[in-house]
C-alpha positions in Angstrom: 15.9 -0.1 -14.2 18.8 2.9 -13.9 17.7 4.5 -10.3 19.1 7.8 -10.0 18.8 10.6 -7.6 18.5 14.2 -7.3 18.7 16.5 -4.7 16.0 15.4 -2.2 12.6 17.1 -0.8 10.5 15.6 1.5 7.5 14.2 -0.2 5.0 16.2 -1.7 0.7 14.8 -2.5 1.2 12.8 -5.4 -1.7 12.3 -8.1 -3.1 8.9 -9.2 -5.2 9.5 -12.0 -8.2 11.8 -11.0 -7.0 11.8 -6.8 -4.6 13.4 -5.0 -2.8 11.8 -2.0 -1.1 11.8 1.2 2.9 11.2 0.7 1.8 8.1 3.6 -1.2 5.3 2.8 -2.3 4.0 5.9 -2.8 0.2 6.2 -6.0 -1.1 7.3 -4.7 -4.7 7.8 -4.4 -4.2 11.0 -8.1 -2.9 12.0 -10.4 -6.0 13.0 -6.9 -8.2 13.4 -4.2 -6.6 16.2 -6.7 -3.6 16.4 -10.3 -3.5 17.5 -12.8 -1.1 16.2 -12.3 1.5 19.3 -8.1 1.2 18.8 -8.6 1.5 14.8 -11.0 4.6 15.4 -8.2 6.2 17.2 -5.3 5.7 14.5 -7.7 7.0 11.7 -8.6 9.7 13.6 -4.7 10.3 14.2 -4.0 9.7 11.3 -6.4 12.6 9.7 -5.3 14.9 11.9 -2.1 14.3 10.9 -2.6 15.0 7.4 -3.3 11.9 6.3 -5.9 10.9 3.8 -5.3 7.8 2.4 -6.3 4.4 3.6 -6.2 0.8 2.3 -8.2 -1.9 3.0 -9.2 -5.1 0.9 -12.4 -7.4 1.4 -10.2 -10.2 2.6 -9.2 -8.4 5.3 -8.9 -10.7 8.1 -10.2 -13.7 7.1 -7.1 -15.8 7.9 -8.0 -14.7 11.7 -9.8 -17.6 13.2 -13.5 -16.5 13.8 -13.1 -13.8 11.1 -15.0 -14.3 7.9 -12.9 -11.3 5.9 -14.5 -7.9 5.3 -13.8 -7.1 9.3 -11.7 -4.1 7.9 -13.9 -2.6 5.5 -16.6 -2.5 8.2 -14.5 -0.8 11.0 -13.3 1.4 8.4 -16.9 2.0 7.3 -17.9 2.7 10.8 -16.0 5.1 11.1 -16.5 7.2 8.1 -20.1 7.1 9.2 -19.2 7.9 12.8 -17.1 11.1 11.6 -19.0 11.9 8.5 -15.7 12.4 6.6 -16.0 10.2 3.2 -15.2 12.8 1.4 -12.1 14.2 2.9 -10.9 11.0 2.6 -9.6 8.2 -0.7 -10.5 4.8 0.0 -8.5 2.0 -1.5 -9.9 -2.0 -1.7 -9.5 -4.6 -3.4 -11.4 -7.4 -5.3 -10.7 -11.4 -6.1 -9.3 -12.8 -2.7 -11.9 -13.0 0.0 -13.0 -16.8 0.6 -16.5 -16.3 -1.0 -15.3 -13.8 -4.2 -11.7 -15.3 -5.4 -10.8 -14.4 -8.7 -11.4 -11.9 -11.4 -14.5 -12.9 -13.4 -17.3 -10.2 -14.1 -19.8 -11.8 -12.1 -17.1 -12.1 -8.9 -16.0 -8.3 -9.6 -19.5 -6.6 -9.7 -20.9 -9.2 -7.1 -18.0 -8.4 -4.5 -18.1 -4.1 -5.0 -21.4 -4.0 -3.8 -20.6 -6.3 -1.0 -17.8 -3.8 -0.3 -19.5 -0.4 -0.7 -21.8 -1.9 2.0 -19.3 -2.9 4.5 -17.5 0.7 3.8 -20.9 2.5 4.0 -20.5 4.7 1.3 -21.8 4.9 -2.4 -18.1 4.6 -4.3 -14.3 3.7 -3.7 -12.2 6.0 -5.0 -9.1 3.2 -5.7 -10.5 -0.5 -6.5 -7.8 -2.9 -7.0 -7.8 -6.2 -8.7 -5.8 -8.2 -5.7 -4.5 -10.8 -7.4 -4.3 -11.7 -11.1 -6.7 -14.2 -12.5 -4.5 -15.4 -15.8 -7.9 -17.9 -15.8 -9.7 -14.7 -16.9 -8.4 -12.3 -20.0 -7.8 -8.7 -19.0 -10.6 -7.8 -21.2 -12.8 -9.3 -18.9 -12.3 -7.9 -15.8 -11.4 -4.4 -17.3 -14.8 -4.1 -19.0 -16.3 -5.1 -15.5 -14.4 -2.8 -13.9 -14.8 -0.1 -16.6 -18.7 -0.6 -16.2 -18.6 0.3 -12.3 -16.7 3.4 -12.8 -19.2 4.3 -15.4 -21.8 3.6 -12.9 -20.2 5.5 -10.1 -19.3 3.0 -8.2 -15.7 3.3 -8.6 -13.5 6.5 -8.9 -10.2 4.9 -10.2 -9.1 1.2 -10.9 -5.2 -0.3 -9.8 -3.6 -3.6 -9.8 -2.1 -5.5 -7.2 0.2 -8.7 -7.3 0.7 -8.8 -11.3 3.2 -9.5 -13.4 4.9 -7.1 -15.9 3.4 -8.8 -18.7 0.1 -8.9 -17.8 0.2 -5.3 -16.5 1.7 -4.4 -20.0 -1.5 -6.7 -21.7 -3.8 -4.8 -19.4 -2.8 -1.0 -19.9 -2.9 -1.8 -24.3 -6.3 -3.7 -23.8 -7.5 -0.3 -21.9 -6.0 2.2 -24.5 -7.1 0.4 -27.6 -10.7 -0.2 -25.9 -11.2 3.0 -24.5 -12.1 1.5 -21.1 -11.1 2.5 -17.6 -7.3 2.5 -17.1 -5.4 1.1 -14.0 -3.5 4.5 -12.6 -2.2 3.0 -9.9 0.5 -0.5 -9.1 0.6 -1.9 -5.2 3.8 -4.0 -5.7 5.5 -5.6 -2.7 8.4 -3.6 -2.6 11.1 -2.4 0.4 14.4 -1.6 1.6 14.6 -5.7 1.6 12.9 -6.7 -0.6 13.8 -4.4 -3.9 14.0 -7.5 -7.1 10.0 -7.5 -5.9 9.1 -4.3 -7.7 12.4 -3.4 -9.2 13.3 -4.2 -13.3 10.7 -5.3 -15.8 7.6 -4.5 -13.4 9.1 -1.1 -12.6 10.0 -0.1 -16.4 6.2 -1.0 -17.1 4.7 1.1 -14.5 7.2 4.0 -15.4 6.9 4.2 -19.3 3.1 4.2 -18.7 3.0 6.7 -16.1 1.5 4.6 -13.5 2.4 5.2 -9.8 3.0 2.6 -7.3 1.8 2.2 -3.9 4.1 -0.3 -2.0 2.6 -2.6 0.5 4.7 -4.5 3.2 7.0 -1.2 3.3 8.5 -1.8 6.4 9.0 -5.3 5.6 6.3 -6.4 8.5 8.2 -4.4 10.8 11.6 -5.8 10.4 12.7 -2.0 9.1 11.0 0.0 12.5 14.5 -1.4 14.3 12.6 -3.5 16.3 14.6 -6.6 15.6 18.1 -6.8 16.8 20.5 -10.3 16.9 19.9 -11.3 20.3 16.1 -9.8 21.0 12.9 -11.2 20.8 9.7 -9.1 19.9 5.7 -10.6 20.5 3.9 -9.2 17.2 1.9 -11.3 15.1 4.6 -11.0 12.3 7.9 -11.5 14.5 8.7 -14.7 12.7 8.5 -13.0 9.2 10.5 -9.6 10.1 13.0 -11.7 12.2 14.1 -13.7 9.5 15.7 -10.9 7.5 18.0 -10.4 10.5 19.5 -13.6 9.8 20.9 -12.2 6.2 23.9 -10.2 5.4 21.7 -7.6 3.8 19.3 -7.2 6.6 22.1 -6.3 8.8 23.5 -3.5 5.9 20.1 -2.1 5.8 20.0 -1.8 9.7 22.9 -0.2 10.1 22.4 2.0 7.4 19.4 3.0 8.7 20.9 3.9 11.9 23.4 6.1 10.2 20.6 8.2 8.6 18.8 8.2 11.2 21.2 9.5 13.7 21.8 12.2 11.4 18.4 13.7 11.6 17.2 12.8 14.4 14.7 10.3 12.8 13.7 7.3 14.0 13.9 4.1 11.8 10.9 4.0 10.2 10.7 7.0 9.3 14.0 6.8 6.8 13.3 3.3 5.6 9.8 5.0 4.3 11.1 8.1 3.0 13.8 6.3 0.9 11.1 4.4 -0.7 9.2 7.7 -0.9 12.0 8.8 -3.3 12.2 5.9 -5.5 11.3 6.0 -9.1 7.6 6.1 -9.5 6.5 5.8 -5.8 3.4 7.8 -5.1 3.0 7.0 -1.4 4.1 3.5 0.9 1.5 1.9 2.8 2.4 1.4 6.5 0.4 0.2 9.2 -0.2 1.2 12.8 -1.5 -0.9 15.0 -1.5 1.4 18.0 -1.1 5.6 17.9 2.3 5.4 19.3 3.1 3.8 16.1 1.9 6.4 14.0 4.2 9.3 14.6 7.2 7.6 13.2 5.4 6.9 9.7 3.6 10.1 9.2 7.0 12.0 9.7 7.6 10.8 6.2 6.2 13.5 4.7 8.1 15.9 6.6 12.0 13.7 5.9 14.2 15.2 3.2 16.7 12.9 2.5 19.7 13.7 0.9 21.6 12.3 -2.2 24.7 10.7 0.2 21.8 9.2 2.7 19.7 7.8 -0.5 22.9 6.1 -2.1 24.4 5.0 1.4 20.7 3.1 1.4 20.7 1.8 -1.6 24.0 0.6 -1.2 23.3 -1.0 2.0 20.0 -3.2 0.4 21.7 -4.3 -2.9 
């Protein structure tokens, strides 16, 4: 995929399919993990206030936390929309086919695990339901007509993948055109400043010549791009050994100091840049990014506010080839 740049604006609510979002998706990962329910309450409320209105979650969410069973993040997040009597100010993203008891994408997992979901979340429909993982056990017809009949009853406002291949994106989107059943809008590809042959080439070509938007998770590359991690420094997060190890490439370094540059130059901090230049990537609706506490949520919700120009995009790109 060609990327090329115009001038710059800081990022604008971006449509996917029938919903209109905030330029930052805020991760629910963290809420029932790092975060308990009082800490989580107080970035979501933080995060409205900032402007935000978009928030991901998936029933998995934590299970691989000893004790937790997965669905701890729906339910906190469900909480809280009773607690504030805000659903509809806000679109809630989750996903379907990797919690311990639902894996997989079969019609009986997809409709058995919604309702399971839109009980945790406390609400009568999700407004983005992804498909977490593909099932290649299962054909795309399958899962789409499941999917297809919850959006027909309500249940679900849009449908998006997560963690597909090109191909079977491509397979999806034709069985959904010539079927006339619900279409995925939306593409969560792992995709960052780091980690770019994720997302970009064949995956990206198929989301753009189909007009789908993405929605990159691990953005930050699990906090490796905040600026956190420096040769020589140590930092206790429940991802360190992850977002450490791109220090220990010649590219991670680049990116770094590229980062710095930009940042400097508007009085930004880290995060912030590494978010808007994924902001201004081809097809990129809005990064997810996580914040575990509020004095981590400043520094991503300034993304909607960064206007990167042409020299600071290209110095960044150049930086992560």
């Amino acid at each position: 995929m060609t990327v090329t740049h115009a001038q710059s604006s800081a990022p604008t609510p971006k449509p996917l399919g029938s919903l209109s979002v905030s330029p930052l998706c805020l991760g629910g990962n963290v809420f029932g993990w790092t975060a308990d329910e009082a800490e989580s309450f107080a970035v979501l409320d933080a995060y409205v206030a900032g402007g935000g209105n978009f928030i991901d979650t998936a029933d998995v969410y934590s299970a691989w936390v000893p004790g937790n069973k997965g669905g701890e993040s729906e339910t906190v997040i469900g909480n809280w929309l009773a607690a504030r009597g805000n659903r509809d100010g806000v679109v809630i993203a989750t996903k379907v086919g990797a919690h311990p008891d639902h894996k997989g994408l079969s019609a009986a997992t997809v409709k058995t695990a919604v309702d399971i979901s839109l009980s945790r979340l406390r609400t009568d429909y999700i407004d983005l339901y992804y498909t977490h993982y593909d099932d290649e056990s299962v054909e795309v017809g399958e899962f789409l007509t499941a999917l297809d009949d919850l959006v027909r009853a309500g249940k679900v406002r849009e449908i998006a993948a997560s963690n597909i291949s090109a191909q079977r994106l491509q397979e999806s989107l034709d069985f959904s055109a010539r079927e006339g059943v619900a279409r995925y809008v939306a593409l969560q590809p792992h995709y960052n400043l780091v980690s770019r042959d994720t997302y970009e080439g064949e995956l990206a070509d198929v989301a753009a010549r189909n007009g789908i938007a993405a929605v990159p998770y691990y953005a930050l590359a699990s906090g490796f791009l905040t600026g956190k991690y420096r040769p020589g420094g140590s930092v206790d997060s429940a991802r360190s050994g992850k977002a450490a190890e791109y220090l220990e490439t010649d590219r991670g370094r680049r990116v770094l100091q590229a980062l710095d540059t930009v940042a400097a130059a508007h009085d930004a901090e880290l995060p912030t840049v590494a978010l808007a230049w994924l902001a201004a990537q081809p097809t990129v609706a809005a990064p997810i990014a996580s914040a575990r506490t509020l004095a981590q949520l400043p520094s991503l919700l300034a993304v909607a506010d960064l206007a990167l120009t042409d020299v600071e995009l290209a110095l960044l790109t150049q930086a992560s080839a």
